[in-house]
PDB file of N, H, CA, C and O in Angstrom:
ATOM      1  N   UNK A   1     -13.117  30.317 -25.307  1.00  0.00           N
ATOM      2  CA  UNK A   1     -14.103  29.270 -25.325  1.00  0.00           C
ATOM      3  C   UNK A   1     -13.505  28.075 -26.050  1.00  0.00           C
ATOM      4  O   UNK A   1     -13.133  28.094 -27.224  1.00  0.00           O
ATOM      5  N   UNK A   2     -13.458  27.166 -25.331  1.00  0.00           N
ATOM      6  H   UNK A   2     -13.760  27.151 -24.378  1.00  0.00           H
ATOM      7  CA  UNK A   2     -12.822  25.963 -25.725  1.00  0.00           C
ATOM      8  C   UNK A   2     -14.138  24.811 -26.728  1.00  0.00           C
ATOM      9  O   UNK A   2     -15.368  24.790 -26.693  1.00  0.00           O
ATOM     10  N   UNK A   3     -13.380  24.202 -27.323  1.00  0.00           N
ATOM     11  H   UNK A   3     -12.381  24.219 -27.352  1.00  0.00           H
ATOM     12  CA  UNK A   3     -14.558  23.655 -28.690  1.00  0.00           C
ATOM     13  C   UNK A   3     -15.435  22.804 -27.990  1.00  0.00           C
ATOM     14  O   UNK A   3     -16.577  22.753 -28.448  1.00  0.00           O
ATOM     15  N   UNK A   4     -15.094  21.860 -26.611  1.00  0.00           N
ATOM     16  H   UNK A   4     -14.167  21.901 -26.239  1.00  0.00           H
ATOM     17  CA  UNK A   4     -16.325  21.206 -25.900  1.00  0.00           C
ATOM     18  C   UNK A   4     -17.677  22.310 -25.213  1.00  0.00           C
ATOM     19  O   UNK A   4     -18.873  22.037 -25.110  1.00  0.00           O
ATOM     20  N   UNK A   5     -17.114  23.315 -24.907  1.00  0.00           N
ATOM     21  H   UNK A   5     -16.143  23.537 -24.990  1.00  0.00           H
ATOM     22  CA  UNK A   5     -17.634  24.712 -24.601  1.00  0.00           C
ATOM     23  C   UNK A   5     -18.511  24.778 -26.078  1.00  0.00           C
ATOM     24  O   UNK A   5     -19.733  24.659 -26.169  1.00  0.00           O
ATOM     25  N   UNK A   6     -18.004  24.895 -26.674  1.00  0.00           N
ATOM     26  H   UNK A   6     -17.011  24.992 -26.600  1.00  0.00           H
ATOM     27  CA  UNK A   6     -18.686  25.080 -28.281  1.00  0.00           C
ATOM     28  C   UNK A   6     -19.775  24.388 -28.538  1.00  0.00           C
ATOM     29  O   UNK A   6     -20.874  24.869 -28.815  1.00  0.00           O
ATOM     30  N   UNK A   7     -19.415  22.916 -28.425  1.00  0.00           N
ATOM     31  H   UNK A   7     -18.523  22.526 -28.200  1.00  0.00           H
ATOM     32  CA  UNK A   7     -20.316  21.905 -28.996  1.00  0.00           C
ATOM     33  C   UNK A   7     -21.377  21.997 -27.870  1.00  0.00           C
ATOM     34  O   UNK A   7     -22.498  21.948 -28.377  1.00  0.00           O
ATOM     35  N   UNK A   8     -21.425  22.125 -26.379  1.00  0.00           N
ATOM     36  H   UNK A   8     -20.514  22.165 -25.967  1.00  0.00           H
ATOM     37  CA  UNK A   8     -22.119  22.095 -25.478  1.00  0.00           C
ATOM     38  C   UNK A   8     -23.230  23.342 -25.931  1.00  0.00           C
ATOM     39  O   UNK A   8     -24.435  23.326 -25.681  1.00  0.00           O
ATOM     40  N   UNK A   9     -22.637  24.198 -26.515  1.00  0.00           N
ATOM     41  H   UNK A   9     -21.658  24.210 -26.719  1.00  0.00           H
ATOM     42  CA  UNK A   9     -23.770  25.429 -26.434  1.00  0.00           C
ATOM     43  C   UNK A   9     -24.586  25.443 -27.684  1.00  0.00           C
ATOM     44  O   UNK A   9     -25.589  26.128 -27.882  1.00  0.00           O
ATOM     45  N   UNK A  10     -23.970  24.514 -28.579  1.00  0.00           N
ATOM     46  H   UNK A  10     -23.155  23.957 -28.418  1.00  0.00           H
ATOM     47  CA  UNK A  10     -24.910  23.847 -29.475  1.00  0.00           C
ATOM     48  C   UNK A  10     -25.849  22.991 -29.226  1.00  0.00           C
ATOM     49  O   UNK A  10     -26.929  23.150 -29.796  1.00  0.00           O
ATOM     50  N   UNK A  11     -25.661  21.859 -28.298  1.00  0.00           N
ATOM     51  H   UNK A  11     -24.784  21.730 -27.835  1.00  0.00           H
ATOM     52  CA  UNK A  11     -26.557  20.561 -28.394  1.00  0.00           C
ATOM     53  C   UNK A  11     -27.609  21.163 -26.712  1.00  0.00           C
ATOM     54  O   UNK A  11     -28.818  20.954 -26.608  1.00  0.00           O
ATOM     55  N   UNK A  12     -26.822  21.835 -25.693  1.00  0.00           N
ATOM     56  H   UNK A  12     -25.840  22.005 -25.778  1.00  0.00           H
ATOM     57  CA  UNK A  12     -27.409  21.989 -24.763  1.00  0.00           C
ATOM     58  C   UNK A  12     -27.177  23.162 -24.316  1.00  0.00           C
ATOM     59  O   UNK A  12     -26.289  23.269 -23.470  1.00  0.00           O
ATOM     60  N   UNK A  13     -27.929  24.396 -24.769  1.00  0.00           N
ATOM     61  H   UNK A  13     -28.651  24.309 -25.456  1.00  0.00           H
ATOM     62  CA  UNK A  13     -27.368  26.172 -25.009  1.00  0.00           C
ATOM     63  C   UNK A  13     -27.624  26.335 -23.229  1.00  0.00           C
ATOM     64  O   UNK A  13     -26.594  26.867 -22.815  1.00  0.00           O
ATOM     65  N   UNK A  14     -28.504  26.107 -22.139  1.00  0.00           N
ATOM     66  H   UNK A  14     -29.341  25.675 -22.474  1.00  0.00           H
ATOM     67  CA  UNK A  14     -28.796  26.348 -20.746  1.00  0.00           C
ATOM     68  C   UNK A  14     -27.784  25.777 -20.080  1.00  0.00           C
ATOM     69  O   UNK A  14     -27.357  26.307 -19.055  1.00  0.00           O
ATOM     70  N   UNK A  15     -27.171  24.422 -20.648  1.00  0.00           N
ATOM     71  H   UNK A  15     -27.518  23.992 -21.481  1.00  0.00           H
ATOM     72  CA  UNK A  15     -26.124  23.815 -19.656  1.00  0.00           C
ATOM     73  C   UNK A  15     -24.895  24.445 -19.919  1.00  0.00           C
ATOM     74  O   UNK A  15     -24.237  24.581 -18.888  1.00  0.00           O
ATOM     75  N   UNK A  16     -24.417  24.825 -20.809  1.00  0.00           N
ATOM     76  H   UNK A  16     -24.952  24.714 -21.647  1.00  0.00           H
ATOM     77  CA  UNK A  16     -23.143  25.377 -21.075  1.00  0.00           C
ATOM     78  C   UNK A  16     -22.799  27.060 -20.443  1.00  0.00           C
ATOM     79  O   UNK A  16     -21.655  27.515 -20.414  1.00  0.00           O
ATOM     80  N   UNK A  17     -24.076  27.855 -19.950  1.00  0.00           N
ATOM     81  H   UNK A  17     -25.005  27.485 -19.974  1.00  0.00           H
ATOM     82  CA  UNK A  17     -24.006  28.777 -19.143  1.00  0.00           C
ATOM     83  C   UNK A  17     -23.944  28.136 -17.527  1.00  0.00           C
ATOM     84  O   UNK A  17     -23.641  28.900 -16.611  1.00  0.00           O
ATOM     85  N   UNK A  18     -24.164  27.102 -17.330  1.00  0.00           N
ATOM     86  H   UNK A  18     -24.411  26.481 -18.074  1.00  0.00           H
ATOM     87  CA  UNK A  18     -24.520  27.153 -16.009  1.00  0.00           C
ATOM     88  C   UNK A  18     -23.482  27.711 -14.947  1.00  0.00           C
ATOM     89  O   UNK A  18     -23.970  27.775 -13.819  1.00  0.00           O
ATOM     90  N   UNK A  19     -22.261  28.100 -15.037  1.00  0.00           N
ATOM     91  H   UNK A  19     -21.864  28.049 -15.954  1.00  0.00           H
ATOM     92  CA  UNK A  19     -21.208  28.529 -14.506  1.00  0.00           C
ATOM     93  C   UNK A  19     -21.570  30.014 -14.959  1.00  0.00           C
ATOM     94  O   UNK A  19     -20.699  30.686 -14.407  1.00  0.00           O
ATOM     95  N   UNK A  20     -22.458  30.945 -15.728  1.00  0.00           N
ATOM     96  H   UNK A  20     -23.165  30.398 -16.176  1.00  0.00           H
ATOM     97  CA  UNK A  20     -22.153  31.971 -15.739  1.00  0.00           C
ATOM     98  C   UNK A  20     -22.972  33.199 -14.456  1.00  0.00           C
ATOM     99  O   UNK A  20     -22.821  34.407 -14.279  1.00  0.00           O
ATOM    100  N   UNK A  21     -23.698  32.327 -13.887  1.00  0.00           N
ATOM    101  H   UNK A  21     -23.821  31.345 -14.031  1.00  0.00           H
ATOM    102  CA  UNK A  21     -24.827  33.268 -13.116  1.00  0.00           C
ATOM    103  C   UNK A  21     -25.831  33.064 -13.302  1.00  0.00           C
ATOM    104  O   UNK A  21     -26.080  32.794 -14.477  1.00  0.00           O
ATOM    105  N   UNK A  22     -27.013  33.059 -12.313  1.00  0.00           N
ATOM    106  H   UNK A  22     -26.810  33.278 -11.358  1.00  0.00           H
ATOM    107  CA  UNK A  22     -28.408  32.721 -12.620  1.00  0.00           C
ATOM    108  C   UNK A  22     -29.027  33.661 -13.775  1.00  0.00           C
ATOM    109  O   UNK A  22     -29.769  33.092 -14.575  1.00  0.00           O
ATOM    110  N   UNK A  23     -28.782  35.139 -13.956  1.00  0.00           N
ATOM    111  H   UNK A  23     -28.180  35.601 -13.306  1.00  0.00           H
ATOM    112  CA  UNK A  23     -29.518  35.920 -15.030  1.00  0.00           C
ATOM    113  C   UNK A  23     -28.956  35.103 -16.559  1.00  0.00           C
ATOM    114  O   UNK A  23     -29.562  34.857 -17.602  1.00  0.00           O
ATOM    115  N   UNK A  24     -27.901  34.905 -16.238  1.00  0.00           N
ATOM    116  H   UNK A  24     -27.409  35.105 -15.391  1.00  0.00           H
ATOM    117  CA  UNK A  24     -27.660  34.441 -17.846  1.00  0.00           C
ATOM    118  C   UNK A  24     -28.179  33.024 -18.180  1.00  0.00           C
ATOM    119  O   UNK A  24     -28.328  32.708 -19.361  1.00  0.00           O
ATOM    120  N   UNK A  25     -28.459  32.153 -17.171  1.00  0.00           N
ATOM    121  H   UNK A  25     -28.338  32.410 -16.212  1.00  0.00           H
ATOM    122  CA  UNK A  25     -28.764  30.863 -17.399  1.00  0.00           C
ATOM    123  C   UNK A  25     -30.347  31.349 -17.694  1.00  0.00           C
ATOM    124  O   UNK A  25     -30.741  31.203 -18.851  1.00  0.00           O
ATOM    125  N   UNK A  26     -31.193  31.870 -16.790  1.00  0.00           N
ATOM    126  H   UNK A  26     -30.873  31.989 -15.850  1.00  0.00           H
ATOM    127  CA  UNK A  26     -32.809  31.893 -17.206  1.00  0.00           C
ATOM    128  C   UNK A  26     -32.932  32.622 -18.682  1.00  0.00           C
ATOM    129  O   UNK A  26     -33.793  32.187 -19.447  1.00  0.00           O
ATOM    130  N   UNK A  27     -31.946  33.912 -19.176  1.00  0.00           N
ATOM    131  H   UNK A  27     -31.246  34.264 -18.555  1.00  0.00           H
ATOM    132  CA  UNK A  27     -32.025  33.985 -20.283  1.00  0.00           C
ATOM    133  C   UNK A  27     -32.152  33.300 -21.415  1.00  0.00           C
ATOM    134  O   UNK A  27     -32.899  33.303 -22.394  1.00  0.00           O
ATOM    135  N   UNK A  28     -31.125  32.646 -20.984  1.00  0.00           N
ATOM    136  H   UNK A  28     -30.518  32.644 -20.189  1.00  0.00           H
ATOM    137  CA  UNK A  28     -30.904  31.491 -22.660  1.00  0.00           C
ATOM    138  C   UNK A  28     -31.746  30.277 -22.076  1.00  0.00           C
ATOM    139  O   UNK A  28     -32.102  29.612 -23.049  1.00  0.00           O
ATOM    140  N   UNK A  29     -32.086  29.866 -21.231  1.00  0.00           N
ATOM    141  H   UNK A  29     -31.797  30.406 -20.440  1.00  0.00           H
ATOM    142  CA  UNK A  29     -33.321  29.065 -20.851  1.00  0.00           C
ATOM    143  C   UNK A  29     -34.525  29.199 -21.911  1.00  0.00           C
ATOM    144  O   UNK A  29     -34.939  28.401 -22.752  1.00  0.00           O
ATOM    145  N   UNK A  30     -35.081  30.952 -21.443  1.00  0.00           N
ATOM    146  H   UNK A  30     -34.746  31.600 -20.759  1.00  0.00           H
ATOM    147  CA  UNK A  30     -36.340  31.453 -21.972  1.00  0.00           C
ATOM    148  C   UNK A  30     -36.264  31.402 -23.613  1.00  0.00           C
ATOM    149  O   UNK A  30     -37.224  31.113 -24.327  1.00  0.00           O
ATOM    150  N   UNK A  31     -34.774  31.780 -24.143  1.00  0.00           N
ATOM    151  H   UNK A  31     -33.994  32.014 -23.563  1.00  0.00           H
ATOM    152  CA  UNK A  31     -34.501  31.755 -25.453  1.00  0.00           C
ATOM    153  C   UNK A  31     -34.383  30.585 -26.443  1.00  0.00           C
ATOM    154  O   UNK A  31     -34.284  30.579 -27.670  1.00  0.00           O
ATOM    155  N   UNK A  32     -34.441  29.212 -25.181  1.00  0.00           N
ATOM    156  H   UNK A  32     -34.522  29.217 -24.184  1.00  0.00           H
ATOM    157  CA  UNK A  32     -34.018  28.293 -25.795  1.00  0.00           C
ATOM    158  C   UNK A  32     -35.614  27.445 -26.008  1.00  0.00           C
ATOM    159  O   UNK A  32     -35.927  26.562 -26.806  1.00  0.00           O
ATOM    160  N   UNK A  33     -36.478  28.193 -24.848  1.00  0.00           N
ATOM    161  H   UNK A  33     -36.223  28.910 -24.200  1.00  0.00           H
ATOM    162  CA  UNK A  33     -37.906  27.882 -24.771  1.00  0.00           C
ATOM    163  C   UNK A  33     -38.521  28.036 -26.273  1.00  0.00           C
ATOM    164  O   UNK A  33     -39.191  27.278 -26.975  1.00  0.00           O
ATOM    165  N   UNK A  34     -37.909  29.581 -26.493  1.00  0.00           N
ATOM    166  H   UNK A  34     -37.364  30.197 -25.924  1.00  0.00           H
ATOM    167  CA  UNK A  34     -38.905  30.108 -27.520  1.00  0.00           C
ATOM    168  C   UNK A  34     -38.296  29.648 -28.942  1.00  0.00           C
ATOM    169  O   UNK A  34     -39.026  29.843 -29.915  1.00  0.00           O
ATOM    170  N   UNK A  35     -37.076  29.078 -29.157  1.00  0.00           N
ATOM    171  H   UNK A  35     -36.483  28.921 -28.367  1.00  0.00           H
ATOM    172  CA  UNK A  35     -36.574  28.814 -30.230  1.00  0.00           C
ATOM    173  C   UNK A  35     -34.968  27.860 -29.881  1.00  0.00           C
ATOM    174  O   UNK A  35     -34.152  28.259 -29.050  1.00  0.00           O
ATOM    175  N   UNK A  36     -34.795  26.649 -30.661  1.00  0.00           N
ATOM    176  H   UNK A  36     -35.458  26.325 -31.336  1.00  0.00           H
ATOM    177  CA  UNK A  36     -33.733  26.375 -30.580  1.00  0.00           C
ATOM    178  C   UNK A  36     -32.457  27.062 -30.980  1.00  0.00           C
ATOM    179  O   UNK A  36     -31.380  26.642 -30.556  1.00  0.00           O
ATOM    180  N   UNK A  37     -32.529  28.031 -31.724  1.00  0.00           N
ATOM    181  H   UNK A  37     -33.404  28.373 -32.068  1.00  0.00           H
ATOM    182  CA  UNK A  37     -31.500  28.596 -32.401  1.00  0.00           C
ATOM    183  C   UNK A  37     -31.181  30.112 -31.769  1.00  0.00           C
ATOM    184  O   UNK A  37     -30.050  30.533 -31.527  1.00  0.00           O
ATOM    185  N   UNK A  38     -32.446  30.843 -31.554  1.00  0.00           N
ATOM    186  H   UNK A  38     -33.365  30.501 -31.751  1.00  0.00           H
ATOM    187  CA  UNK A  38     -32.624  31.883 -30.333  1.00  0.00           C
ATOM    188  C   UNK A  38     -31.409  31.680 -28.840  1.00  0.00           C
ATOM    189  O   UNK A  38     -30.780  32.601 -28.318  1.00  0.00           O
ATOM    190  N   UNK A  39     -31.372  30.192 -28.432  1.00  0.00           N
ATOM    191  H   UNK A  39     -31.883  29.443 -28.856  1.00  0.00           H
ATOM    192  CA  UNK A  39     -30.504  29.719 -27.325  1.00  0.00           C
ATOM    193  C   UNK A  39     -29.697  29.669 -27.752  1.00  0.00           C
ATOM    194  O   UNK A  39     -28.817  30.309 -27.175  1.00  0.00           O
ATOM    195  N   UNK A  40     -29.213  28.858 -29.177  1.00  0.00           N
ATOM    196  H   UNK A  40     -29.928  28.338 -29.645  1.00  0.00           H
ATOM    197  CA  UNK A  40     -27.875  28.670 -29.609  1.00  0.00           C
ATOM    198  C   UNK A  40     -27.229  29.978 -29.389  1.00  0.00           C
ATOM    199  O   UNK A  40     -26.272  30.262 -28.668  1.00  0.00           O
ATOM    200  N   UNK A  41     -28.054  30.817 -30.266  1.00  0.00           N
ATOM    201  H   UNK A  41     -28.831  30.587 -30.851  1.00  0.00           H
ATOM    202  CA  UNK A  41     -27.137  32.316 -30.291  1.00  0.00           C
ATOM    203  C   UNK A  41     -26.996  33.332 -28.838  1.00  0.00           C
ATOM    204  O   UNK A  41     -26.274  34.327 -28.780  1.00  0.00           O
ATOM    205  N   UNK A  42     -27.578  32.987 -28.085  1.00  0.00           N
ATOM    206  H   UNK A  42     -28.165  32.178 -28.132  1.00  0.00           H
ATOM    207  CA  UNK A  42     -27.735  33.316 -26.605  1.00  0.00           C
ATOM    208  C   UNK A  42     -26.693  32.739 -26.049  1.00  0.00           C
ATOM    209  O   UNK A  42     -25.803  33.405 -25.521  1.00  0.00           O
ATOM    210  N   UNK A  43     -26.684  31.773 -26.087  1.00  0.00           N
ATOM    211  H   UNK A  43     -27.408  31.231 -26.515  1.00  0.00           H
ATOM    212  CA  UNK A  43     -25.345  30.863 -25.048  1.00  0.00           C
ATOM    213  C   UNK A  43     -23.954  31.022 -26.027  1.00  0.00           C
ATOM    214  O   UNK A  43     -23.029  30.548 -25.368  1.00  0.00           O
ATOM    215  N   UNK A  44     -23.701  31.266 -26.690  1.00  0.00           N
ATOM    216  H   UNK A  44     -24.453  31.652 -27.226  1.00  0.00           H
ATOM    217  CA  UNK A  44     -22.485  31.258 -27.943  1.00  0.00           C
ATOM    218  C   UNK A  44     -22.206  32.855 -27.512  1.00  0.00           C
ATOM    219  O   UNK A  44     -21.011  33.093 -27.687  1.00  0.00           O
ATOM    220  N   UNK A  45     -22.839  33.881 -27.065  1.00  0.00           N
ATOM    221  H   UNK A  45     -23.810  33.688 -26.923  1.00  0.00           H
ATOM    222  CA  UNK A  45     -22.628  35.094 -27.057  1.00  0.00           C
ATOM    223  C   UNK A  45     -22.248  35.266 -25.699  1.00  0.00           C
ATOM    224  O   UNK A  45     -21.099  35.648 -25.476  1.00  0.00           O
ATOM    225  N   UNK A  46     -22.709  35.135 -25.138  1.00  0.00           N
ATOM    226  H   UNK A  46     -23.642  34.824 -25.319  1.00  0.00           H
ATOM    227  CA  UNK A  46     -22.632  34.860 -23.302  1.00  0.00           C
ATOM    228  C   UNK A  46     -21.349  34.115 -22.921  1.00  0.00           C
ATOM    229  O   UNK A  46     -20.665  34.354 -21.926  1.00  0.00           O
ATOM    230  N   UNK A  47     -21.098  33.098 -23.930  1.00  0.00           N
ATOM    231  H   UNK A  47     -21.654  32.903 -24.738  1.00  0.00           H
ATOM    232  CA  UNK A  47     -19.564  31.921 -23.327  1.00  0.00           C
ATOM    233  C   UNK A  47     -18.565  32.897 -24.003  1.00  0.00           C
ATOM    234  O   UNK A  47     -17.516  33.070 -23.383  1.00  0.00           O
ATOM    235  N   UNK A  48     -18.759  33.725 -25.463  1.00  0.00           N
ATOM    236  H   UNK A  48     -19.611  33.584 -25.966  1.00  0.00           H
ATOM    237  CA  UNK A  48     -17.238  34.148 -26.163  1.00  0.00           C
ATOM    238  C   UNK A  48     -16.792  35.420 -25.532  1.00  0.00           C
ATOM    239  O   UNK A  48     -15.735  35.979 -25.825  1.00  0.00           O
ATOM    240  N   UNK A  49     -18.368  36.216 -23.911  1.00  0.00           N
ATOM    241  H   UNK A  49     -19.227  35.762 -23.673  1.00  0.00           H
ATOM    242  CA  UNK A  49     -17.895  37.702 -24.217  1.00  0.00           C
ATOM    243  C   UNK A  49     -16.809  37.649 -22.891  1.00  0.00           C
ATOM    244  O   UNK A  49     -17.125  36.810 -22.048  1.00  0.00           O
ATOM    245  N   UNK A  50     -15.855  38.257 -22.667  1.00  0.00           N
ATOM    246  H   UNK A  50     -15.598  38.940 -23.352  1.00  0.00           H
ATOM    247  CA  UNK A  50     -14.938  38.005 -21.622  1.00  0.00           C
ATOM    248  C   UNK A  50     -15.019  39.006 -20.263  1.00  0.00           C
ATOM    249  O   UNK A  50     -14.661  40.177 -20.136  1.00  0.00           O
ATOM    250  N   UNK A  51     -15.585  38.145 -19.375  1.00  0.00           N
ATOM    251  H   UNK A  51     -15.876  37.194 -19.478  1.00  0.00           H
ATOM    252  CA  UNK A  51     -16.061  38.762 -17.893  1.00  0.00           C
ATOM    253  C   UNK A  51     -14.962  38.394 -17.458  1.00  0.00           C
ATOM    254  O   UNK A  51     -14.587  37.247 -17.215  1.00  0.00           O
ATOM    255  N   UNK A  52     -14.181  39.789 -17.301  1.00  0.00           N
ATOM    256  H   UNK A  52     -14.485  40.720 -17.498  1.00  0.00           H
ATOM    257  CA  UNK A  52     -13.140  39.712 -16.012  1.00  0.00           C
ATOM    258  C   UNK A  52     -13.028  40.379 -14.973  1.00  0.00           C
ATOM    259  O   UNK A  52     -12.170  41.261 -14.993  1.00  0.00           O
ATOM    260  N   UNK A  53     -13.576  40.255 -14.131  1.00  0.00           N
ATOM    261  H   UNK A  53     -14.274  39.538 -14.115  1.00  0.00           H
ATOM    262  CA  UNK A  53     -14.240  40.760 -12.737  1.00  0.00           C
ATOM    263  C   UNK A  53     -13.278  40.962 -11.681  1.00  0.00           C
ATOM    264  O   UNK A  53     -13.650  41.345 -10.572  1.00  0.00           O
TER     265      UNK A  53
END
């Protein structure tokens, strides 16, 4: 995860998944609904874990 990756999942936690798949984007959506910091830690976990498919 590169540090613009970083800062993105700080200021905008839904946009910085948007490359990961629709389940992970409505997640941190709903998380970011219910709490700003809920998303932070949602999208920061989702960008560092390594999907290699």
């Amino acid at each position: 995860m590169g540090i613009i990756r970083a800062i993105i999942c700080i200021l905008l936690p839904p946009l910085a998944i948007i490359d990961k798949g629709c389940g992970s984007f409505l997640l941190v959506l709903v998380l970011t609904l219910l709490g700003w910091i809920p998303g932070i830690i949602g999208a920061m976990i989702i960008c560092t874990c390594n999907n290699h498919e």
